[in-house]
C-alpha positions in Angstrom: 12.6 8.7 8.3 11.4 5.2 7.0 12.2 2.4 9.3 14.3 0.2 6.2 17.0 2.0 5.4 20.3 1.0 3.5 24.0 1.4 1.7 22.5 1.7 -1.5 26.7 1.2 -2.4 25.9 -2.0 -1.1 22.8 -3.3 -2.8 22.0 -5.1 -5.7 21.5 -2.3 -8.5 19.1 -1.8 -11.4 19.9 -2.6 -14.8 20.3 0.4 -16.7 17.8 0.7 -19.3 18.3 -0.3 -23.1 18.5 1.3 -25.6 14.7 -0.5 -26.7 13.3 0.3 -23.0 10.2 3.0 -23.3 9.0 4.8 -20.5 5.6 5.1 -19.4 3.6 8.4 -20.1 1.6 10.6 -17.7 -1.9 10.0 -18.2 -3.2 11.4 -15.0 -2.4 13.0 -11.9 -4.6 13.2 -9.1 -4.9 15.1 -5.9 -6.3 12.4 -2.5 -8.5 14.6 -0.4 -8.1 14.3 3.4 -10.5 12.4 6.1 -10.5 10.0 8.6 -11.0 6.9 9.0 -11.7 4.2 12.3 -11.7 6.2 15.3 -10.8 9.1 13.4 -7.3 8.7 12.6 -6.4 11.2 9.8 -5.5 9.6 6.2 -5.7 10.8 2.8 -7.2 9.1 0.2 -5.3 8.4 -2.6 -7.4 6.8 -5.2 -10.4 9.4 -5.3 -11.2 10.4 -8.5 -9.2 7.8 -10.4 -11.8 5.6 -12.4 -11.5 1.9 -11.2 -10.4 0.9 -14.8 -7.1 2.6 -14.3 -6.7 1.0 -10.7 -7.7 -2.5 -11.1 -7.0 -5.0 -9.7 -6.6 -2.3 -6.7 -9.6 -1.2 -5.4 -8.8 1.6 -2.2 -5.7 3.3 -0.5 -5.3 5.6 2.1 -2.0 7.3 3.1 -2.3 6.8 7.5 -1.0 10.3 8.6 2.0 11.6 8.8 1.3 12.6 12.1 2.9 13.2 15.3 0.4 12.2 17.5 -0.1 13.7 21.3 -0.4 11.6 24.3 -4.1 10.4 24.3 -4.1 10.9 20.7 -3.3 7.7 18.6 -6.8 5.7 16.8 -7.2 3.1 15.2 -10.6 0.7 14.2 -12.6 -1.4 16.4 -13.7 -5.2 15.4 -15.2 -4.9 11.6 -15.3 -7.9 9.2 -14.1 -8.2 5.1 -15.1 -9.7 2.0 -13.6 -10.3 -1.2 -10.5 -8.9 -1.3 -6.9 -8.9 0.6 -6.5 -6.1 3.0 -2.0 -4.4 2.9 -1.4 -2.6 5.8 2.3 -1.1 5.3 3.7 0.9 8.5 6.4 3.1 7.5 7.0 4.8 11.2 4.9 3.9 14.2 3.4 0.8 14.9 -0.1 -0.6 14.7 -1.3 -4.1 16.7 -3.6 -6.5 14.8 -5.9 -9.3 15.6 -8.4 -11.4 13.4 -11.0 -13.8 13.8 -8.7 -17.1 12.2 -6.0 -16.4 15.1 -3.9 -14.5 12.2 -2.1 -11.2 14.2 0.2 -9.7 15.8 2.8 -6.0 15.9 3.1 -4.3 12.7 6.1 -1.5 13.2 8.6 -0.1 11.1 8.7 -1.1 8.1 6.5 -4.3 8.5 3.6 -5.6 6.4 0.6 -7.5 7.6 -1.2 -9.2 4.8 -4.6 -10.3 5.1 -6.7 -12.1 2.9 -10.3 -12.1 3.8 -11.3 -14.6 1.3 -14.9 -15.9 2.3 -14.7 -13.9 5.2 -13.0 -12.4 8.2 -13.3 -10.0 11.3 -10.3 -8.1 12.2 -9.1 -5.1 13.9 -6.0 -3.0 14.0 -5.4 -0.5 16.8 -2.2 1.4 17.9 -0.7 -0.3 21.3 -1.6 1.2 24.7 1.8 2.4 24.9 1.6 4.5 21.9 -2.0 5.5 23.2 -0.1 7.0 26.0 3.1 8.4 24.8 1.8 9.4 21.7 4.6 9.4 18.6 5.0 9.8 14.9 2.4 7.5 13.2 2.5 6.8 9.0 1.1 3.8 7.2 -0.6 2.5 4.0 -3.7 0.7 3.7 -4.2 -1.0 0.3 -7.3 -3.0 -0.9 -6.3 -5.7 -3.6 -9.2 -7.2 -5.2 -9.0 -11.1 -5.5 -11.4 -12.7 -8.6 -14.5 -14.6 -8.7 -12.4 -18.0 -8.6 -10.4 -16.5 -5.1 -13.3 -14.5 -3.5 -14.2 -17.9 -1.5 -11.0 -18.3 -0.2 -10.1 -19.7 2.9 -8.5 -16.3 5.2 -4.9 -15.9 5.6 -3.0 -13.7 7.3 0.9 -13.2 6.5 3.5 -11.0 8.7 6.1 -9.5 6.3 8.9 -8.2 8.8 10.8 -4.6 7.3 13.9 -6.8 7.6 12.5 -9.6 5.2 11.7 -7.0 2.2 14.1 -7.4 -1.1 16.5 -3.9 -1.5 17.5 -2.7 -4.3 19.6 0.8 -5.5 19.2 2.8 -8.7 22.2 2.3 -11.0 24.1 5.6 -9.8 23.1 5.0 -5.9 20.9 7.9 -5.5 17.2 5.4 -4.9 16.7 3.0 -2.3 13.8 0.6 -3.5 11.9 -2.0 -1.0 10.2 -4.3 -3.0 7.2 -5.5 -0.6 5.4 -8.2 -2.7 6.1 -9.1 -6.5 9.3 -8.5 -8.2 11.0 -5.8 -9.9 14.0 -6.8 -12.4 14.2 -9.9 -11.0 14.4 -9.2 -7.4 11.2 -10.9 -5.7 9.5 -9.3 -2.4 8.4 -11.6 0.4 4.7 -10.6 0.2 2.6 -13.9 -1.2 -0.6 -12.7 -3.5 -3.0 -14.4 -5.6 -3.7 -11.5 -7.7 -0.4 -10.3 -9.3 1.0 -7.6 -8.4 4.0 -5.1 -7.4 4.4 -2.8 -4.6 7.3 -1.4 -4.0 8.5 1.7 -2.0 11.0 4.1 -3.5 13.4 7.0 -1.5 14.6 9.3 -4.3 17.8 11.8 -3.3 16.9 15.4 -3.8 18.2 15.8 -7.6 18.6 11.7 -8.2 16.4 9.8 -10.6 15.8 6.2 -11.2 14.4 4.5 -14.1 12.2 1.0 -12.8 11.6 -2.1 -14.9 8.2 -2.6 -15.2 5.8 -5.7 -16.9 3.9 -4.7 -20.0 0.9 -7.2 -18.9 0.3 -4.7 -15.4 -1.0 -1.3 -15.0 1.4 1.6 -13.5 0.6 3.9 -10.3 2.9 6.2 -8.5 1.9 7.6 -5.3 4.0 10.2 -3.3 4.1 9.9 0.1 6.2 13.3 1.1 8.4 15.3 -1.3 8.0 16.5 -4.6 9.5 16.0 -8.0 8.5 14.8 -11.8 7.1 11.1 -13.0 7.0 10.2 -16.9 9.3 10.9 -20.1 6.8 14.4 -19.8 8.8 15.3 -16.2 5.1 16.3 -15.0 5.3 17.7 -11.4 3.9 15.4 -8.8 3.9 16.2 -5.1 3.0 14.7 -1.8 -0.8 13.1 -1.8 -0.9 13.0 -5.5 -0.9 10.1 -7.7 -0.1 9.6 -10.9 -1.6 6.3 -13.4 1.1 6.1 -16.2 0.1 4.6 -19.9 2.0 2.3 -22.2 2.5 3.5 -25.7 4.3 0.1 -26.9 3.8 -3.1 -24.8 6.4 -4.8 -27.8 9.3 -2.8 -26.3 10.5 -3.6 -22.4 9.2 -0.4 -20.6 10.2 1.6 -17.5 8.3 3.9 -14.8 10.8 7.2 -14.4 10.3 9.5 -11.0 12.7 12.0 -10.3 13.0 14.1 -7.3 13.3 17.8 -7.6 16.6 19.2 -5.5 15.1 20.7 -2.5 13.0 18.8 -0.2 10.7 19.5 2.7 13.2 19.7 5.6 11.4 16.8 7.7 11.9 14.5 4.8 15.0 14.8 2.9 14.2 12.8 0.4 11.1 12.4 -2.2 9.1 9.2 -0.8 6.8 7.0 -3.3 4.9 4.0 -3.9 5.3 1.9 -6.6 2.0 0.0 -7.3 0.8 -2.3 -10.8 -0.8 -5.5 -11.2 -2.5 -7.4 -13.8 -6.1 -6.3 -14.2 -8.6 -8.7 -13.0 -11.6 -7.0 -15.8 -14.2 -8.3 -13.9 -17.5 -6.4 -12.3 -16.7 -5.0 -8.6 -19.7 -4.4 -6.8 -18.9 -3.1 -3.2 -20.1 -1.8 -0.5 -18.4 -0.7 3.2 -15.8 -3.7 4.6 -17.2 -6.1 1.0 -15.8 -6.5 -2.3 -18.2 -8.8 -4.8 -18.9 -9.2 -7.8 -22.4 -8.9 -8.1 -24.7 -6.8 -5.7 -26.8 -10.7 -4.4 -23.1 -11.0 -3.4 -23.0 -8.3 -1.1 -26.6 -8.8 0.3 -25.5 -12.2 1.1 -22.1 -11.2 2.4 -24.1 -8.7 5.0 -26.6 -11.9 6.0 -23.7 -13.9 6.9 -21.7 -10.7 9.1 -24.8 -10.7 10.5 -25.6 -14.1 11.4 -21.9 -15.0 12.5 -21.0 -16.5 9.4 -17.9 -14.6 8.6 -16.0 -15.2 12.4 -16.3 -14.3 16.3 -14.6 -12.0 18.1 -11.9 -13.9 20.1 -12.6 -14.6 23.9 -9.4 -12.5 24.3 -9.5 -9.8 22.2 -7.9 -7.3 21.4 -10.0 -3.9 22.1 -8.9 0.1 21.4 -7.1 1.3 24.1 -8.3 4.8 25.8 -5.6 6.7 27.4 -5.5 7.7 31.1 -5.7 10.9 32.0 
């Protein structure tokens, strides 16, 4: 189950939607393929396939596991730098360690947030903890790449730790959502995530059979990810399931508009509930060029960002660093 769980009795609750509200239609659902990534830890990759138009300003997500890892089994990366862009890592169960070049770092566990913004430049690494390495355990994250613009891609690094306990709660008006909003702001409610491109991500949990109807800015695009469960997205109720994402079109940016999900009334049995992610931000409409760890805007960019990993321009690995830890056995 996710870490942040509430009363949604208790919460603040979503306006219901008037009468003027329109809801965002399908325009594509896509299915991530599965690979790995680091050391080989197993994640699907949920943007393949969708053009960059329809994600920007998002650039690359993966969905870490869900996995129940063995002892011995748990990866994560070594030391690798970034360019360009602000690096979400979102841990839903498990926990991940993290350590950068600027001194930025520290344990990202349920329900936590470390956001990075590599800016000019930045080495990093994020690894599970030895004691995970050698108990093994559930382990499920997000990785999200949020592009910054030509004014921001010379930023000086930052990193921010956004504890599960920090993140703003909200409940659907009949009780049957729970909705963590992470960075941005949805009807009002702000997350504690600071960004200079703007932009919402928000996690939903969706009862078997409930629905929920979310508030969403005309000026940003509209993704829905599902993390586990199945159920419909849009006015069209087209089935979406886990791995697939969905990029949802306006029809009247006059009106106030909404992003619907619903979730069907029988869930897997390890989730009871249908699990999503609520992404949009305002599109930056500006070249990306990238390549590996970089995100530029022109390709002299990225031959200059690679001379300067290479000289030592973009950080050193700490005296004390943080390495991957190998299990005994």
């Amino acid at each position: 189950m996710p870490a942040i769980t509430a009363d949604t009795l208790t919460l603040p609750r979503l306006h219901e939607p008037g009468l003027e509200t329109t809801e965002r239609t399908v325009k594509s659902i896509t299915s991530g393929p599965r690979g790995y990534e680091g050391e080989g830890f197993p994640v699907v990759r949920a943007f393949a396939g969708v053009s960059s138009a329809d994600l920007d300003p998002f650039i690359h997500m993966d969905q870490m596991g869900e996995v129940e890892y063995e002892p011995g089994e748990p990866k994560g990366t070594s030391w690798h730098p970034h360019r360009g862009f602000e690096t979400v890592t979102y841990m839903i169960d498990g926990r991940f360690q993290h350590q950068d070049s600027t001194g930025g770092g520290g344990l990202i566990e349920n329900g936590a947030t470390q956001w990075m913004t590599a800016g000019a430049g930045i080495l990093h690494i994020e690894t599970p903890p030895a004691e995970l390495v050698e108990s093994g355990g559930l382990f499920h994250g997000i990785q999200l790449w949020v592009n910054l613009p030509a004014s921001d891609k010379f930023l000086a690094p930052k990193y921010q730790n956004l504890e599960g306990a920090g993140l703003a709660l909200l409940a659907s008006p009949d009780g049957g959502a729970l909705i963590r909003v992470i960075a941005g702001e949805i009807d009002g409610h702000a997350g504690p995530g600071s960004t200079h491109t703007p932009i919402t991500f928000a996690h939903a949990t969706i009862e078997p059979g409930a629905s929920v109807s979310v508030p969403w800015r005309s000026d940003f695009n509209s993704l829905v990810y599902v993390l586990s469960g199945r159920g419909s997205v849009g006015p069209e109720r087209r089935p979406i399931h886990q791995g697939q994402l969905a990029v949802l079109d306006s029809t009247d940016r006059s009106h106030p508009e909404s992003i619907t999900i619903a979730a069907d009334d029988s869930q897997d049995s390890h989730r009871p509930a249908m699990e999503v992610l609520l992404l949009g931000g305002r599109p930056i409409r500006e070249p990306v060029v990238a390549y590996g760890p970089f995100v530029m805007n022109t390709r002299q960019q990225l031959i200059e960002a690679l001379e300067d990993y290479q000289a030592g321009r973009l950080g050193q690995i700490p005296p004390d660093a943080l390495m991957p830890h190998t299990a005994n056995r």
